[in-house]
N, C-alpha and C positions, 0 to 999 in steps of 0.2 A: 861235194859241197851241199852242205843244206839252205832249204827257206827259210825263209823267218816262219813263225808261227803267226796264222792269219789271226786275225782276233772274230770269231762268229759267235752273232747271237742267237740263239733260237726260241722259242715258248709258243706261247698264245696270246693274240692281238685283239682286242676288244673297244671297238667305234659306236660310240652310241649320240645321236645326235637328235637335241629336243626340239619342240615348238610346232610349228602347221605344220612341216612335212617331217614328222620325226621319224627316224629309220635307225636302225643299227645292222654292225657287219658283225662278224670275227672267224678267224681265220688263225690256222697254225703259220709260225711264221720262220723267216732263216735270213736272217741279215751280215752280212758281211760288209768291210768298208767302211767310208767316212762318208761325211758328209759332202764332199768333193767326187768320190769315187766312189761308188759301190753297187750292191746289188741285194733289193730285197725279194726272197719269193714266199708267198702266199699262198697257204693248202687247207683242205678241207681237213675235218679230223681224221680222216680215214688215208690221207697222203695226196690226192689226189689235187693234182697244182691246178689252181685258179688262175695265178698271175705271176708275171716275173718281169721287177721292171729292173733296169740297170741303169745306173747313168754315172758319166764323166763330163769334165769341164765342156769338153766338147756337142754331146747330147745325151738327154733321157728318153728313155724307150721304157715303153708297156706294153708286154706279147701278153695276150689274153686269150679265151677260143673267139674273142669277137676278132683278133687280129694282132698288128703291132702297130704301136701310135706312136708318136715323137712328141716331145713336148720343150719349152724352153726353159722348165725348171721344175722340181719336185714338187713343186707348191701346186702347181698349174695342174700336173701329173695327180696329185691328191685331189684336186677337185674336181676331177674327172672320175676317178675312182667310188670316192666316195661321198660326192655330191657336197663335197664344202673345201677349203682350201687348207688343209691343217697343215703344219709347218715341219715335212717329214725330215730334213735339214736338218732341222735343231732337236728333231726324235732321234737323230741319230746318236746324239750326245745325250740326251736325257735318257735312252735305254742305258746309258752305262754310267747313270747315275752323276751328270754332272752337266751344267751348263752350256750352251752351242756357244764356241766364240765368237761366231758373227752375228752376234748381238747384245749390249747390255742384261743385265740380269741384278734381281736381287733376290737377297736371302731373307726366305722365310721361316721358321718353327717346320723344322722337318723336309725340309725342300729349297725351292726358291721360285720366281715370277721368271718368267720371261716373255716375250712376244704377245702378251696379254694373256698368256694363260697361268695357270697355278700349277707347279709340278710339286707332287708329293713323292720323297723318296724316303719316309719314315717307316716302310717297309722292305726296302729294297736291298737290305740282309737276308731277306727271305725273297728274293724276285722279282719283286712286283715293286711296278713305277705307274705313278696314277697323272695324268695332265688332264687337268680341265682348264676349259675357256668358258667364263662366266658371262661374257658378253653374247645378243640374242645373235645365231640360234647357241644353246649352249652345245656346248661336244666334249663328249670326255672321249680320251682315249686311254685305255690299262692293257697292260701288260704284264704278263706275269712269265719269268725268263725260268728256262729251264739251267739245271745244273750244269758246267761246264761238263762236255764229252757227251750229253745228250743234244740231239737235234728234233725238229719237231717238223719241218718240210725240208722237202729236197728239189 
């Protein structure tokens, strides 16, 4: 008997966040799951794993080399990560080009709003999914997915 075929994303993740303390990440990335269940891990270009968090209804986890943290939701988890609260939940759905359903949405010219941010998916025939949140500080997050049967961390 076979599995089903998982559905994994993989590419390059790029956090950029403005204002006094402006910083940005990016990271090769490998997502599996939903927003419910899953597991993202995050690599340098060269493969080398930064981070791997997992989480279910039950708990989120982030093994890092600093350790393994627990946390009470992705959101909490993100702003730990990456010093602001992005809404990794509803990335889960917006990498695959389409709205999180635990939350209202509308539709915009090439995309749609959600959770205050702008998701552009006027390129995402070719890959790439663009969210910003325009509110201070701002933060884009992009993504650019690799073709299926490529991965880009492990």
């Amino acid at each position: 008997m076979s599995r089903p075929a998982v559905d994994v994303l993989a590419g390059r993740l790029s956090v950029s966040v403005q204002g006094d303390s402006a910083r940005s990440f990016n990271a090769a990335f490998e997502l599996e799951g939903s927003a419910e269940r899953g597991r993202l891990v995050l690599a340098t270009p060269l493969g080398t794993q930064l981070a791997r968090a997992e989480w279910s209804p039950q708990q989120v986890t982030l093994r890092s080399r600093e350790g393994e943290r627990s946390y009470p939701d992705l959101e909490s988890l993100a702003g730990d990560a990456f010093g602001e609260r992005i809404p990794l939940a509803a990335l889960v759905d917006w990498l695959r080009g389409r709205p999180w359903p635990g939350a209202s949405s509308r539709a915009r010219p090439g995309g749609f709003e959600q959770l205050g941010w702008q998701v552009d998916l006027s390129r995402h025939v070719d890959g790439w999914v663009v969210a910003e949140r325009l509110a201070a500080p701002v933060i884009s997050v992009r993504a650019k997915l690799d073709a299926p049967g490529e991965t880009a961390a492990r």
